[in-house]
C-alpha positions in Angstrom: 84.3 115.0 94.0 83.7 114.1 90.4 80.1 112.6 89.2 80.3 108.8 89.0 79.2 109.2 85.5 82.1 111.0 83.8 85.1 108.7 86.1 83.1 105.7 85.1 84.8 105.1 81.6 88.3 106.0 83.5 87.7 103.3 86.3 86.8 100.7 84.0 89.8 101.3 81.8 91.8 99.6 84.5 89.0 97.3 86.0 88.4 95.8 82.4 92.1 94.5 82.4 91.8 92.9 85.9 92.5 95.4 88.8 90.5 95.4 92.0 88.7 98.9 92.9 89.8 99.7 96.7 86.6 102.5 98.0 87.5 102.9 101.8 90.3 103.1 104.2 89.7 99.7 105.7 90.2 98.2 101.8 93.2 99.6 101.2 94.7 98.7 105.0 93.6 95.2 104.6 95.0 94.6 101.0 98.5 96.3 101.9 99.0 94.3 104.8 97.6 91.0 104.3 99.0 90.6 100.2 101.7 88.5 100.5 104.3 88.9 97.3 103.5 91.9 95.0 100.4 94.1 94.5 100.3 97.1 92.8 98.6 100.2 93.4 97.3 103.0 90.8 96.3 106.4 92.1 93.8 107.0 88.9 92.7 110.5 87.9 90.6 112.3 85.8 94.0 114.3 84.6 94.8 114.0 80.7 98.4 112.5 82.0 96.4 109.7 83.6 94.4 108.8 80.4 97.0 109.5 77.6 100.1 108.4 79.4 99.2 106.6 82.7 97.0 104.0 82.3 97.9 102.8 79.0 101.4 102.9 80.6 100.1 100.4 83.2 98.1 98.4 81.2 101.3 97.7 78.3 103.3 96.9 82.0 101.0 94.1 82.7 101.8 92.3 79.9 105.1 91.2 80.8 106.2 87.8 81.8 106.3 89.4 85.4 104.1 91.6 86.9 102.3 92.3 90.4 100.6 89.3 92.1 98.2 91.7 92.5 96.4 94.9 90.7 94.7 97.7 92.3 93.0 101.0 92.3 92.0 104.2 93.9 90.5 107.2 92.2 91.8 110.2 93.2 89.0 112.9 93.9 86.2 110.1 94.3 87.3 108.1 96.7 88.7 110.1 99.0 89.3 108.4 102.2 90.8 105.3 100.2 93.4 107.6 98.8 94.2 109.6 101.7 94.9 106.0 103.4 97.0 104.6 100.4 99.2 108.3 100.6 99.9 107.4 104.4 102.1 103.9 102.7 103.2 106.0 100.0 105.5 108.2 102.3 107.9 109.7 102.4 106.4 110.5 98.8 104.1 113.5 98.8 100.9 113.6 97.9 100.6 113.0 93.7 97.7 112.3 91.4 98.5 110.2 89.0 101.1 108.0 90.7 101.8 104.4 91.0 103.2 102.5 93.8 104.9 98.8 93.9 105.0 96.5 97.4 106.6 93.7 98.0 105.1 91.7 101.3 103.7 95.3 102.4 106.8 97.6 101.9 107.0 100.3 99.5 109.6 99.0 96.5 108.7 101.3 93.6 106.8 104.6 93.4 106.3 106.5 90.3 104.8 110.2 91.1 102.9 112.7 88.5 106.2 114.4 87.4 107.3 110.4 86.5 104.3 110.3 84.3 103.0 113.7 83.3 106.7 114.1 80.8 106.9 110.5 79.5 105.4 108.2 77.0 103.0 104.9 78.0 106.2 103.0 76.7 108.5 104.7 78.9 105.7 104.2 82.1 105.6 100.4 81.1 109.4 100.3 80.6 109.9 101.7 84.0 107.5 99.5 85.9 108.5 96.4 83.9 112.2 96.6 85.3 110.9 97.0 88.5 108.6 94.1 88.0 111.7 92.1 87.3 113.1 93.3 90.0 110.6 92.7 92.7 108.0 90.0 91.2 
């Protein structure tokens, strides 16, 4: 687990542009299955993938004429039970911090694991989950 001081700056990133923090199981249960149209999840992480390609990636998606109904977060080694809970609607895809998953009406449409993100560009990321945005939103 990472102190709450040094993720702080790292949560807020994404908070500051409008995503909702999930911190338990129950959270991330309840948003899945009762978020009707599109919510997105981010798997956040203290990784230098996350901050230099990730989560600018994501925030340049948002601004897009379509985007996810919904925004949210998990922090990957902080909260750890809201993670390991998202993971278990991110299967068949294993385990990745960063990654980024799409729903549509609680089914998995879009996923985007650390090898998606780790090689490319924030333009590329927000490229990506734009034409899935058009796709799905």
């Amino acid at each position: 687990m990472y102190p709450a001081e040094l993720v702080k700056p790292m949560k807020e990133d994404l908070l500051n542009v409008g995503f909702e923090e999930l911190m338990t199981p129950s959270q991330v249960d309840e948003t899945i299955e009762n978020t009707k149209g599109t919510l997105l999840i981010v798997v956040n992480s203290v990784c230098g993938c996350a901050a230099g390609n990730m989560r600018p990636g994501v925030k340049l998606s948002i601004q897009h004429d379509k985007k996810p109904g919904k925004l949210t977060t998990v922090f990957a080694g902080v909260d750890g039970d809201a993670v390991a809970q998202a993971r278990k609607y991110f299967l068949p895809y294993p385990p990745s911090s960063p990654s980024i998953a799409l729903f549509k009406d609680g089914d998995l449409v879009h996923f985007l694991e650390r090898h998606h993100i780790e090689g490319g560009s924030a333009q590329m990321i927000a490229a990506n989950l734009q034409a899935a945005y058009d796709e799905y939103c």
